[in-house]
C-alpha positions as CSV (number, residue, x, y, z in Angstrom):
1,X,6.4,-8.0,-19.1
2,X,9.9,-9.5,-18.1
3,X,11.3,-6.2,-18.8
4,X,9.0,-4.6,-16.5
5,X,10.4,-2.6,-13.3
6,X,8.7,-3.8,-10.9
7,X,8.1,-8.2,-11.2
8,X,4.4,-8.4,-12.9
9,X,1.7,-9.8,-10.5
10,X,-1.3,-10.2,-13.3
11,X,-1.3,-10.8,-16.5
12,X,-5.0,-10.6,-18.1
13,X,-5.4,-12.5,-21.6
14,X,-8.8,-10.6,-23.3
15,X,-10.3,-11.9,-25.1
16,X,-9.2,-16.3,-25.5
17,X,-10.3,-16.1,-29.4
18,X,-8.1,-13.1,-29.9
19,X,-4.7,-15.4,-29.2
20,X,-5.6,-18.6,-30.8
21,X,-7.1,-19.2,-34.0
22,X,-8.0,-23.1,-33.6
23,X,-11.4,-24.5,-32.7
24,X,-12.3,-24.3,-28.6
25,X,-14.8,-26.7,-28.8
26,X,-12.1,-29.2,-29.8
27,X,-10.2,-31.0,-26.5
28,X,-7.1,-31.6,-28.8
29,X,-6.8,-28.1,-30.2
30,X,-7.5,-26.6,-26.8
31,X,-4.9,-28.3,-24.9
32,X,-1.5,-26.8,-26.1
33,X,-3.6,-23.2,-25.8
34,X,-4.4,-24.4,-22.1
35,X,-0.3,-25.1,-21.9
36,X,1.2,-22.3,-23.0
37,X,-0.9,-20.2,-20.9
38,X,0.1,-22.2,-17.8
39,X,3.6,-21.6,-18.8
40,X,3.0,-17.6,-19.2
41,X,2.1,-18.3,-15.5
42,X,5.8,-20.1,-14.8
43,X,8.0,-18.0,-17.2
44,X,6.2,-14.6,-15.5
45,X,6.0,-16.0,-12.2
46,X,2.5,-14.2,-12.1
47,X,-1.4,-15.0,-11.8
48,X,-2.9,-15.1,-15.1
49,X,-6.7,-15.0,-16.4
50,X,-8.3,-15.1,-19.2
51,X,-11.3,-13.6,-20.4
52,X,-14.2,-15.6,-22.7
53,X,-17.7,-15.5,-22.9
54,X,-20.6,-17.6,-21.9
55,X,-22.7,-19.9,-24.1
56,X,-25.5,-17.5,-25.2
57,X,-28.6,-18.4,-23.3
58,X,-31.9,-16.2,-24.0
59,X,-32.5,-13.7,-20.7
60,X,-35.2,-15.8,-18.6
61,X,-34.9,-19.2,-20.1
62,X,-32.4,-20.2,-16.8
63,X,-33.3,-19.8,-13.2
64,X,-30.1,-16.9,-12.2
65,X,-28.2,-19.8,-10.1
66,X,-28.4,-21.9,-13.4
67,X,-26.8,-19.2,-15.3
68,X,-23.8,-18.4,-12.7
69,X,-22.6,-21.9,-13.8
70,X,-19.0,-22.7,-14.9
71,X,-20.3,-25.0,-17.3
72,X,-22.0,-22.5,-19.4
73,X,-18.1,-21.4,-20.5
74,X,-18.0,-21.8,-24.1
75,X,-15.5,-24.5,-25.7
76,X,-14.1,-27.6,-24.5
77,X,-14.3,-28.8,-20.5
78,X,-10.8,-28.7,-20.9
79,X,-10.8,-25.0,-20.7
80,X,-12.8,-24.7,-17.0
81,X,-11.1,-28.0,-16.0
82,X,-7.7,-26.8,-16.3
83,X,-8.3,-23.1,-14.3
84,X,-7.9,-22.8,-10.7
85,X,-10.7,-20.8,-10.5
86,X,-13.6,-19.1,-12.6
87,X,-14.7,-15.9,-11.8
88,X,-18.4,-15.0,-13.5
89,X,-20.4,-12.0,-14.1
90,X,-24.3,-12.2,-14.5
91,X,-26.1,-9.3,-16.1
92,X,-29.9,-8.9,-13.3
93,X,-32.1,-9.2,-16.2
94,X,-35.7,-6.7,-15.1
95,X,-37.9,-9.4,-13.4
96,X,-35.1,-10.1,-11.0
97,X,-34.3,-6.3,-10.3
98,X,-37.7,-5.9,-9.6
99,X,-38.4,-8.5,-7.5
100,X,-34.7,-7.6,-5.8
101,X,-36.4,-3.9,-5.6
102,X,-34.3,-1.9,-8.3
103,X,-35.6,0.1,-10.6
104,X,-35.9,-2.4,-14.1
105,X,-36.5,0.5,-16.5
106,X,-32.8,1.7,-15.4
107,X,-31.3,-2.0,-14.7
108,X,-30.6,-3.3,-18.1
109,X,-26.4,-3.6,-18.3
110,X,-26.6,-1.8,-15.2
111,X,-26.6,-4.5,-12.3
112,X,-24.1,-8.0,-12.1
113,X,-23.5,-10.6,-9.8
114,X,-19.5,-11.7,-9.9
115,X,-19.3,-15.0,-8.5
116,X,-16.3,-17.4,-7.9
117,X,-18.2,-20.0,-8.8
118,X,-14.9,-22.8,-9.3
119,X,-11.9,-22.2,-6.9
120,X,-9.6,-25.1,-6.2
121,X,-9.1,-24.1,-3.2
122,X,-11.9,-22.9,-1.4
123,X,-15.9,-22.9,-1.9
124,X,-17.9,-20.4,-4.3
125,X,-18.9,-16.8,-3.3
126,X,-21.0,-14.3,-5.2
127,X,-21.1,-10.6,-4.4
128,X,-23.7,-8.0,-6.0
129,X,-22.3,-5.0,-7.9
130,X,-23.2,-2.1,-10.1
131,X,-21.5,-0.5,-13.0
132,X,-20.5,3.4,-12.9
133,X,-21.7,4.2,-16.4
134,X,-19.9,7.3,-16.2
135,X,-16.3,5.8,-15.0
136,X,-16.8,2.3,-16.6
137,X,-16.2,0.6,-13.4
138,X,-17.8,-2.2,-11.0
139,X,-18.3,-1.2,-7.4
140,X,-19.7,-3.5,-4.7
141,X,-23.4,-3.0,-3.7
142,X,-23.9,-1.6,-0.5
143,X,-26.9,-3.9,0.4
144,X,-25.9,-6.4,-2.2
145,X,-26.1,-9.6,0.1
146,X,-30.0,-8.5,0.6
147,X,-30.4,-7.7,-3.2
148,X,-28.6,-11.1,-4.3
149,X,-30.6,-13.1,-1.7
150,X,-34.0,-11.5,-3.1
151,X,-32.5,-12.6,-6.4
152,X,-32.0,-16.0,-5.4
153,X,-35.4,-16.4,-4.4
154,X,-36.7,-14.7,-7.1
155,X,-36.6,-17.4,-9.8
156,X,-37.3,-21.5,-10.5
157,X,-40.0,-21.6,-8.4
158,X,-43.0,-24.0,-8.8
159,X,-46.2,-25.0,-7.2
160,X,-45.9,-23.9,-3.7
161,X,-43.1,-22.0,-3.8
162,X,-41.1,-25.0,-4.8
163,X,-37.8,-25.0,-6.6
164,X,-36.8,-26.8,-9.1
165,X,-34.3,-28.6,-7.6
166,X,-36.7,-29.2,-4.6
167,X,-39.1,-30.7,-7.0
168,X,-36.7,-32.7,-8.9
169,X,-36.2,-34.4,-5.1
170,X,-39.4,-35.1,-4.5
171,X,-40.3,-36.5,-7.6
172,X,-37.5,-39.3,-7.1
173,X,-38.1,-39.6,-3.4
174,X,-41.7,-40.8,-4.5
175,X,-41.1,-43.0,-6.9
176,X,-41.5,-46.7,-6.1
177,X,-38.6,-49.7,-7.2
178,X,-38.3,-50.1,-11.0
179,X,-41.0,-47.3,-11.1
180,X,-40.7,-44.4,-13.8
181,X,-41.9,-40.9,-14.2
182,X,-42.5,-38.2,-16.7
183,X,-39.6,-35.9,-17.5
184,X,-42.1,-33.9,-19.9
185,X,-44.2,-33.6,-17.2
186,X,-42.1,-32.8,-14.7
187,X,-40.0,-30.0,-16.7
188,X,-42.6,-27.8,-17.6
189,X,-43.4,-27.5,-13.8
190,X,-40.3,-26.8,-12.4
191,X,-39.4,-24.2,-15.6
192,X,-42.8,-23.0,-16.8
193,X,-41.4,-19.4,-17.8
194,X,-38.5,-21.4,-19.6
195,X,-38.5,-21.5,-23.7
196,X,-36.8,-25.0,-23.6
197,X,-38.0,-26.3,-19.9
198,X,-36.8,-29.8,-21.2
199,X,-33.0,-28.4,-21.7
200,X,-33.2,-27.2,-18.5
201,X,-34.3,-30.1,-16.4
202,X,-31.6,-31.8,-17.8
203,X,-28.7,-29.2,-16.6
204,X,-30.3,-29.5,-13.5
205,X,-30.5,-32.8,-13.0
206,X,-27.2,-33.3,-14.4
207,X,-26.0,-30.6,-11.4
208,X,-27.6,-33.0,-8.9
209,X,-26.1,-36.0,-10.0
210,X,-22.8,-34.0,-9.7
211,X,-23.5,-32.8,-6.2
212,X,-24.4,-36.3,-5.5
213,X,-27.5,-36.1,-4.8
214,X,-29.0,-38.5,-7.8
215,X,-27.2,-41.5,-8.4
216,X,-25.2,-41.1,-11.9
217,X,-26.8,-43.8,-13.6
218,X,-30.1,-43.8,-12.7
219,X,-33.2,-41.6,-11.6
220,X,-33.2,-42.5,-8.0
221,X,-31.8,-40.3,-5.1
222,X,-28.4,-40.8,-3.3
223,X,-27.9,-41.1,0.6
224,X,-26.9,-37.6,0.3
225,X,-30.2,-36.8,-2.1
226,X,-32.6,-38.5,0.7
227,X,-30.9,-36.9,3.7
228,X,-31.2,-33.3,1.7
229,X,-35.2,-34.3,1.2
230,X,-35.6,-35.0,4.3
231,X,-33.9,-31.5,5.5
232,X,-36.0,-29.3,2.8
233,X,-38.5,-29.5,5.0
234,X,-36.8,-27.6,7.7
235,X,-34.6,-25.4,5.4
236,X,-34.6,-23.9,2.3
237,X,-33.7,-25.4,-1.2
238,X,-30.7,-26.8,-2.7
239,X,-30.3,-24.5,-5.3
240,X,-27.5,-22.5,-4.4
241,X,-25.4,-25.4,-3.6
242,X,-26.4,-26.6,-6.8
C-alpha cells in the first residue's frame, strides 16, 4: 500500500482470524493484534477496519435491537473497546419481514440492517438495506426508515404490548425496600418466543444497568431509570436506546 499512486484512504483487514493465529477470547493475546493494527493506521496514514463475526445466536432467540449489539462481537472486550467505531449488519429473519411487510418466502439473506452501533464520536444510526443478488452489492432501502421502524416494533413485546425493557422497569419500579422478585418469572414474560429467556433477561438488564437506568449493584432503578418509567407512559419504550 505505501507504494500505491495515489496515498491509500482504507485499508479493510477480512477476515481478523485470517491474520492472527492466537486465541481472541484471550485479553493478553488480543492486545499486540489490537496494536499493530492501530499502527497499520499510523504507518498508512489511512482508516482501517476489520471484519469478524458475531457470536452465533439462534434466529428469534433475541429481540432485533438485542442482536445489533456490539457486544455480541466474538473475542475479548478488548477488541470492541479499542475500535472507534463498529459498524453491524443484521440479517431480517421472516417474522420480522413479515411484520415489516416484505415478502418472507424471498427475505432469507436478502434484507440487513447496518447500524453504527459504537462511534466515539457521535451517537448510533441504523439504516435498512437489501442485497442485489445478482451484483453482490448492498443498496439503501428506499422506505427503509418505515421498514426498520416496523421492525423495531415488531419484537420483545409482552403483555400489553410491553417491551421487555419496559417490563424490566416496571417490575423494579414496584418493588418495595429490601423487597425481591422472580427473575424466572419475569424472563419468560418479557422473552416468551426466546429458547433461553433467562440468557436474555440478563443481556438486557445488564444493557440497562449500562445505560444507567438500574443501579450496577443492585435490582433497583436509577434517577435516570425512574424518570424514564415515569416518561413510558407518554412515549414509547427504551429499547432502542438500549
Amino acid at each position: 500500500m505505501k507504494t500505491c499512486e495515489a496515498p491509500p484512504a482504507l485499508c479493510y483487514l477480512d477476515t481478523l482470524n485470517s491474520v492472527h493465529e492466537g486465541d481472541e477470547n484471550d485479553a493478553k493475546e488480543t492486545r499486540p493484534l489490537v496494536a499493530a493494527i492501530l499502527g497499520l493506521n499510523a504507518r498508512l496514514g489511512c482508516s482501517v477496519w476489520v471484519v469478524h463475526h458475531l457470536r452465533k445466536i439462534s434466529n428469534g432467540s433475541l429481540k432485533f435491537t438485542d442482536r445489533m449489539d456490539p457486544e455480541l462481537v466474538r473475542g475479548s472486550s478488548a477488541i470492541v473497546n479499542s475500535s472507534r467505531a463498529t459498524l453491524q449488519f443484521g440479517w431480517v429473519i421472516s417474522g420480522e419481514a413479515r411484520k415489516a411487510g416484505l415478502d418472507p418466502d424471498r427475505c432469507t439473506r436478502r434484507f440487513a440492517v447496518v447500524g453504527i452501533t459504537k462511534l466515539n464520536d457521535g451517537g448510533v444510526n441504523r439504516k435498512a438495506t437489501q442485497h442485489t443478488q445478482n451484483a453482490g452489492l448492498w443498496r439503501l432501502v428506499a422506505n427503509g426508515s418505515e421498514i426498520l421502524h416496523d421492525i423495531l416494533q415488531s419484537k420483545g413485546k409482552g403483555t400489553k404490548g410491553k417491551s421487555a425493557a419496559d417490563m424490566v422497569l416496571d417490575v423494579l419500579s414496584q418493588l418495595k425496600k429490601f423487597q425481591t422478585f422472580d427473575k424466572d418469572q419475569l424472563a419468560e414474560r418479557a422473552y416468551p418466543n426466546s429458547k433461553d429467556p433467562k440468557a436474555a433477561l440478563r443481556q438486557l438488564m445488564g444493557r440497562l444497568r449500562k445505560n444507567g437506568l438500574i443501579h450496577p449493584e443492585k435490582d433497583e432503578l436509577t434517577a435516570a431509570g425512574k424518570a424514564k418509567v415515569s416518561g413510558n407512559a407518554q412515549s414509547s419504550t427504551c429499547d432502542e436506546e438500549a
